[in-house]
C-alpha positions, 0 to 999 in steps of 0.5 A: 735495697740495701740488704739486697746489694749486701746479700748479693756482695756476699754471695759474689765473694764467695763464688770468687774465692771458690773460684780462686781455690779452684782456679791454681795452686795455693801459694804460702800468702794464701794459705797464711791468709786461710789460717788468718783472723779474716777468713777465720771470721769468715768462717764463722759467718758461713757457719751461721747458715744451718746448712754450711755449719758441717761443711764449714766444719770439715773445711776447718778440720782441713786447714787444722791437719794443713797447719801439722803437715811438714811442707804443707804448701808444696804437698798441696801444690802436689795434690791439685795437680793429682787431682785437677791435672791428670786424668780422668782415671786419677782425679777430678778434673774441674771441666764440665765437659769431661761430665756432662759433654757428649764425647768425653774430650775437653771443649765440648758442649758446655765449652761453647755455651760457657762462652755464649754466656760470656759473651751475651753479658761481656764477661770476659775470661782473666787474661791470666788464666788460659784455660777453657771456658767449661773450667770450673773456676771460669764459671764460678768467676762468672756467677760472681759477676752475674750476681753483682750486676743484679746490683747495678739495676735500678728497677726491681723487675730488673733486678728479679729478672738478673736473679732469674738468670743467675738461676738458669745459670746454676741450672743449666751450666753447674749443678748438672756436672757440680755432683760429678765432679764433688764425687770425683774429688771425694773419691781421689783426694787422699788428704782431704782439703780440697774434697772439704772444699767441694763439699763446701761449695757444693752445699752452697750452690745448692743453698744458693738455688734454693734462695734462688727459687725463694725457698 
């Protein structure tokens, strides 16, 4: 029980600060964090899992090229609104709607099934972040929470059956545009930070369903 809520805290953490990365521009405190002991730890954790170690590896590279580059903070406020403000000719922008939505505009479909997930578990949008529901950050947020409220089961079935949702969630609601939108980055971010950081997240959700599904 103990290895399970452990496991789970850590999945939840890491959804969280993808969703962070994702969710607004870095500031000076957060990239100083980025190049901290902590998340340096953290790193090395990650990379432990066979599957993470060459991701970790170029989101590493990243923050090393972050570190020689002259108003690092300010270039890369400029390259998330490059990439996940502008258009779709341009950049990456982070909704699913603009990839798997039927008329190409945000707040389509997946906008609205965003928000009846939210709604089915009370999961509520921060109040801070006033973007649509199918945002990427809102539904890595989202998964976070899903995943510790396996924790708060007391049954095992229960809590199988929380797991069995978290599952759903990623195939229903993010890997069918995650691909899309990991292209779209790799195709448009000259520097490189923000497409290591996709490439990371992409081979953890998929490392995630695949832990999912006991594989």
């Amino acid at each position: 029980m103990q290895e399970f809520i452990a496991i789970n805290e850590q999945r939840a953490e890491f959804y969280w600060w993808m969703s962070s990365l994702f969710a607004t521009e870095l500031t000076q405190q957060d990239l100083d964090n980025y190049h901290g002991g902590d998340m340096d730890n953290y790193y090395s954790v990650l990379a432990m899992t066979e599957e993470l170690k060459a991701p970790i590896a170029e989101f590493r590279d990243a923050l090393s090229k972050l570190k020689l580059r002259e108003d690092a903070q300010l270039e890369l406020s400029a390259d998330f609104c490059g990439l996940f403000l502008s258009t779709p000719k341009s950049g990456a922008l982070p909704y699913a709607s603009m990839y798997i939505g039927t008329t190409g505009l945000l707040n389509d479909k997946p906008a609205q099934e965003m928000a009846a997930w939210m709604n089915q578990y009370g999961i509520a949008q921060r109040k801070d972040f006033n973007e649509p529901f199918d945002h990427l950050a809102v539904q890595l947020d989202f998964m976070g929470n899903l995943v510790i409220l396996a924790n708060k089961e007391e049954s095992e079935e229960k809590q199988e059956a929380m797991m069995q949702e978290q599952l759903r969630f990623l195939d229903t609601m993010l890997v069918p545009w995650l691909g899309h939108f990991q292209k779209s980055v790799n195709d448009f971010d000259r520097f490189g930070f923000y497409k290591a950081a996709a490439n990371l997240l992409a081979a953890f959700v998929a490392l995630d369903v695949a832990f999912l599904k006991g594989e």
